[in-house]
N, C-alpha and C positions, 0 to 999 in steps of 0.2 A: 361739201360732203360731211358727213359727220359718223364719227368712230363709236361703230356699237359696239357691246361687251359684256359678258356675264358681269355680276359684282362679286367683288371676292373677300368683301369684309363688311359688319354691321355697321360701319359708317357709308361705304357706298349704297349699300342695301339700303339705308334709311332718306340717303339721297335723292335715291330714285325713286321712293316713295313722295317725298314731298310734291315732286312732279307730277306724280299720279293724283294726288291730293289737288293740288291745282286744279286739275281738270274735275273733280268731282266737286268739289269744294267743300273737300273735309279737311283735317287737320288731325291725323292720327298719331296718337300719343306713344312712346317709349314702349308702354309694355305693350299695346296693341301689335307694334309693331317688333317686338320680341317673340311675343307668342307667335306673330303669321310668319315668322322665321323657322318653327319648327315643323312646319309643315310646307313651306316654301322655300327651299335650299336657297343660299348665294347664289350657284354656280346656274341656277332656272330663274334668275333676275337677270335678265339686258337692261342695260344701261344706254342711252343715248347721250355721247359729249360733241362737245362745242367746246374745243380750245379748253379741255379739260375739263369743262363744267356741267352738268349731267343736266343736261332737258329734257328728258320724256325714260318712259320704264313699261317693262310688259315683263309681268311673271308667267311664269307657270308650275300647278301645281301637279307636281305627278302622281297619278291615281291608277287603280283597276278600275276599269269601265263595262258595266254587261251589256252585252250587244244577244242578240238572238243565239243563242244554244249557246256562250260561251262568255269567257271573261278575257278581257287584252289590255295590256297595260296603255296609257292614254295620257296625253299631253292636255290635263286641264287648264288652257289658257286663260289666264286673268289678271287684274289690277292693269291694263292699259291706259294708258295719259302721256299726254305732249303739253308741257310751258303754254301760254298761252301768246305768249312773246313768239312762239316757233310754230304757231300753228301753219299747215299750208305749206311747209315747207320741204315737204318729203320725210319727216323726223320718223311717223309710224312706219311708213311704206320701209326704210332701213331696220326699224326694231322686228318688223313680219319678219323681212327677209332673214335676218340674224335668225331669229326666235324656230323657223320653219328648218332652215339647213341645218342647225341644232337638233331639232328633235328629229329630222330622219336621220343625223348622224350619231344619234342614241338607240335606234329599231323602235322607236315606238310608233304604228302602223297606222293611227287617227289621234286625233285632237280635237278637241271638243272645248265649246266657250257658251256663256251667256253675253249677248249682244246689248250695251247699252243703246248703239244706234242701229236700225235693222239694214240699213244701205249699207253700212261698214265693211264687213269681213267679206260679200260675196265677193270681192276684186280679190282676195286672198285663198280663196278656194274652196271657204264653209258656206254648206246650203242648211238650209233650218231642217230640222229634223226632229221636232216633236212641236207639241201644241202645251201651252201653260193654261189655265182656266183658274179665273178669281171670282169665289160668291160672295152674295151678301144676300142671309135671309133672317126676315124677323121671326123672330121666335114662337110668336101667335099661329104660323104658317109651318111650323117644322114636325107637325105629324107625321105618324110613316104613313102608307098605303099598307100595311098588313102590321097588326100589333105585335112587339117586339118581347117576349115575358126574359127577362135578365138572366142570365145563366150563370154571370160570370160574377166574380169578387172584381169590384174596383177598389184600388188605393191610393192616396197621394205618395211622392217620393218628394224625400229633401234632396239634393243636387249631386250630394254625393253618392246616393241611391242609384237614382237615372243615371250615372257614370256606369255602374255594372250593368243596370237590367236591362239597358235600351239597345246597347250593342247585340247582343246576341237576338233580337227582334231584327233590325235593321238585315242583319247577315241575312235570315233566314229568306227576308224580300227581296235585296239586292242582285241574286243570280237570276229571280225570275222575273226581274224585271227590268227589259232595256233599258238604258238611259240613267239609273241610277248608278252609283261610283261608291268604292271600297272605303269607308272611313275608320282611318287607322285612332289608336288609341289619342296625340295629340290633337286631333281631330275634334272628336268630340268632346274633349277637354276644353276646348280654346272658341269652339264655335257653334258648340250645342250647346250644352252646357254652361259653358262663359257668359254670365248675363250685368255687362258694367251698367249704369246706368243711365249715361250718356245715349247706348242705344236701343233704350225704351222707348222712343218716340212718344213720349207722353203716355206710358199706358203702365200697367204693375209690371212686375214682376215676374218669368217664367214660374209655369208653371208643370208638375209634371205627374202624369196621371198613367197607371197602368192597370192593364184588365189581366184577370186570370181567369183558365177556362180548366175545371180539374186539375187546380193548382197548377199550373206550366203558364207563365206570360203568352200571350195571345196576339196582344193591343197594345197599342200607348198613343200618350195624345202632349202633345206640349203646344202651351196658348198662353193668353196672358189677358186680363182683364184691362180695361179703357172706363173707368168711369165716370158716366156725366147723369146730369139731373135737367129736366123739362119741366118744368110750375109743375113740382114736385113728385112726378114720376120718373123712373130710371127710364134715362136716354142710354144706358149704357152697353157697350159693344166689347164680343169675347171675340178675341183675335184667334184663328188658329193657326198656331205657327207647322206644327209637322202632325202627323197620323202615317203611324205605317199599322197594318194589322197582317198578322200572319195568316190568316183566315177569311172568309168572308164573315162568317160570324161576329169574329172578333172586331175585323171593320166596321161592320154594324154597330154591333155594340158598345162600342167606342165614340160611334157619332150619336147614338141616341144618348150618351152619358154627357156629350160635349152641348147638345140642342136644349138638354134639360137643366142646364145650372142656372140657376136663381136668378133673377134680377137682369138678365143681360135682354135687352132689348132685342138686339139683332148680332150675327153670327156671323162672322165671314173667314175666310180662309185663298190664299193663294198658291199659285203652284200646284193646283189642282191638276191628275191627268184629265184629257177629254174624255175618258169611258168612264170615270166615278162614278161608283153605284149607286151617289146620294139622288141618283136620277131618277132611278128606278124604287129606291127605298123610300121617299119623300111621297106622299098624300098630292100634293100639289107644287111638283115641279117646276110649274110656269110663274109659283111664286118666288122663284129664287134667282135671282140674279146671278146674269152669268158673263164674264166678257174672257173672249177667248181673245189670247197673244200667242207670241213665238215662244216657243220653249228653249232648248238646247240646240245650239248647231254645231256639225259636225265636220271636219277635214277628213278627207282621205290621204293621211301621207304619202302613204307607199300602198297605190291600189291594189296590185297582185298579194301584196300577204292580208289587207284591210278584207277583204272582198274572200280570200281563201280562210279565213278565221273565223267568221260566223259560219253559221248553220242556212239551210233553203228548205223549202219542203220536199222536192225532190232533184235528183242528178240529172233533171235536161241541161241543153248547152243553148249558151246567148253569148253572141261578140259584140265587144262594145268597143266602139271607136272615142278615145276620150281626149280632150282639150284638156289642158292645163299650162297657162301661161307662165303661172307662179312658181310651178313644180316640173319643169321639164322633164324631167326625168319619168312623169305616168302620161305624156303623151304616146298614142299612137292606138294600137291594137290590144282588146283582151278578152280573151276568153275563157268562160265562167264554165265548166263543166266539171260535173263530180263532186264538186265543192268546190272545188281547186282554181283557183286564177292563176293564167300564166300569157305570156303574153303571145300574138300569132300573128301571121302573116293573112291567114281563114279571111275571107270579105264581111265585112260589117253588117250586124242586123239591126243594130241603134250606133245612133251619134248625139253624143251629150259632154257638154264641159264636166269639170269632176264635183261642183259643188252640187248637179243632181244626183251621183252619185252618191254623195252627204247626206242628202235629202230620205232618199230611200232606204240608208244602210241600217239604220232599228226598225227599219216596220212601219214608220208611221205617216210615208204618203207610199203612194205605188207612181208606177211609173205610166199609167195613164193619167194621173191628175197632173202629172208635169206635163207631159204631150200638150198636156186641155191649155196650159200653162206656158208654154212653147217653148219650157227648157229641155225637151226630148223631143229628137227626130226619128220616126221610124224608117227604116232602110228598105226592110223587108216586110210585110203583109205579117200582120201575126206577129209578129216579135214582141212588140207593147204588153199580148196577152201572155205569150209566154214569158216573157221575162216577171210579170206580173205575180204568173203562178209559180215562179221559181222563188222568186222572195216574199210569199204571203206570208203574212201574220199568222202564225197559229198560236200565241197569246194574248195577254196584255197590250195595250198601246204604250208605247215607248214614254217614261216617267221620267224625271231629274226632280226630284224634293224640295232642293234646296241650291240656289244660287252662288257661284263658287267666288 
């Protein structure tokens, strides 16, 4: 057995880091690890020991999360690792359990993580719940299909610029758009903005670019240049690191500013959502490379308040009969009516473990692609459609920016 535990000091905190480091095989330095302390409390480190010696660590960072119509505080799980000595041992399986009885005995009602391995978390209760999209297009190919006359002022910022102007963009996206997370002031100090060297991966320098539309910021674009040379033409490649735009305009405008700098060969960007307009905005879409992953997945803690906290398109009712090995306490009966979840006795119209739950809870699969997928049982004739129309999307596809 082994004794899991929050850390309650920058020495076990850095402890438990190492282990996590093992597993990724990095080696993060003092202030890296100072800085992810001010946005990663002691007390949201577990610790796993061994006769006092700490082998494996799972944070979490605590965040606002937008889900459809609304905002709820949210257990962003991250930095997991296990020793490699301890692999196989049950060390995670004891850090989940800690880490999960923690966060429903805080009321936070979902928890959400980016998955380094995709088999991992569903034994824990997270089903995937958005789509990630990485391009790569060369630049000879990045015409629009309808010409774009510039409206707007672009400017560069120095780093301390981008500290004021970029938050108040980000706010204004963040509510309308699932899947995205509240970034407090340390925040973008330490991991937007914070650009050490080490994690340039071989390429310059952040860089950070804002659009104005009748002087009010609009856009912004943060990337970084990769330069290479080919028997003396530029092989070189513009990374994009983030684009949020408050607008559609302004998102336009912003990718035409991004497709058009000088010298870069080819363009790519990650973390893209699946409905990106550069779909529809692009001359020749089928030139752009596209490879679509998992995005964000999501836990339902505590289904009845996770489930009664977003929005639906309308007050029909659907019972949902749900499995949960990991979380005892959201098995059995529930019923979604009004908004409101609560739990019933009523006869079941679906039957599903809780990480389809997960799967559906931003919008961004329905509950026929699971059926198609055989993690939903329908009970009743018609249920699949109506539960369908009760959680449709009536915006955006569910987005996460930036990897936590």
């Amino acid at each position: 057995m082994f004794d899991v535990r929050s850390t309650e000091n920058l020495e076990d905190f850095q402890r438990a880091f190492l282990a996590i480091g093992q597993y990724f095989g990095a080696e993060p330095t003092s202030e890296r690890l100072e800085k992810f302390s001010q946005s990663l409390p002691f007390e949201r480190m577990h610790a796993a020991r061994e006769n006092g010696a700490i082998v494996g660590g799972a944070g979490v960072f605590p965040f606002e999360l937008s889900i459809p119509g609304a905002v709820v505080r949210c257990a962003g799980v991250t930095v997991v690792g296990v020793y490699p000595t301890h692999r196989r041992r049950g060390v995670l399986r004891a850090m989940m359990r800690a880490q999960l009885d923690d966060i429903h005995a805080r009321g936070e009602s979902i928890a959400a993580l980016w998955a380094s391995e995709e088999t991992i978390y569903g034994r824990f209760g997270y089903g995937m719940a958005s789509y990630a999209g990485e391009i790569s297009l060369a630049r000879e190919h990045s015409e629009f299909a309808r010409p774009l006359e510039p409206r707007g002022r672009l400017r560069m910022l120095e780093p301390s610029e981008a500290l004021e102007l970029l938050p108040p963009l980000w706010e204004r996206a963040f509510p309308q758009t699932p899947g995205m997370f509240r970034r407090e002031r340390p925040w973008w100090e330490n991991r937007v903005v914070h650009d050490p060297p080490e994690r340039r991966d071989g390429g310059g320098p952040k860089r950070f670019a804002l659009l104005e539309l009748d002087g009010e910021p609009q856009a912004y674009a943060i990337y970084r240049h990769n330069p290479k040379w080919d028997e003396g033409s530029s092989a070189a490649q513009l990374g994009v690191i983030e684009t949020i735009g408050a607008t559609p305009r302004g998102t336009a405008e912003i990718w035409r500013f991004l497709l058009d700098i000088d010298w870069q060969a080819t363009i790519s960007a990650e973390l893209l959502p699946i409905d990106h307009p550069l779909f529809f905005l692009l001359a020749k879409p089928r030139r752009m490379k596209y490879r679509m992953s998992d995005g964000i997945w999501v836990r339902l803690v505590d289904v009845g308040a996770a489930l009664s906290a977003r929005s639906y398109a309308h007050d029909s009712e659907v019972v949902f009969e749900v499995a949960d090995t990991f979380a005892p306490w959201n098995e059995g009966r529930w019923k979604l009516a009004g908004g409101s979840c609560e739990r019933t006795e009523d006869e079941a119209d679906l039957r599903c473990d809780v990480t389809a739950l997960g799967s559906v809870y931003l919008g961004g699969f329905t509950f026929a692609e699971l059926q198609r997928g055989l993690r939903v049982e329908e009970l009743r004739e018609g249920a699949i459609d109506r539960a369908d129309s009760i959680f449709r999307r009536t915006g955006v596809a569910p987005w996460c920016p930036e990897i936590f």
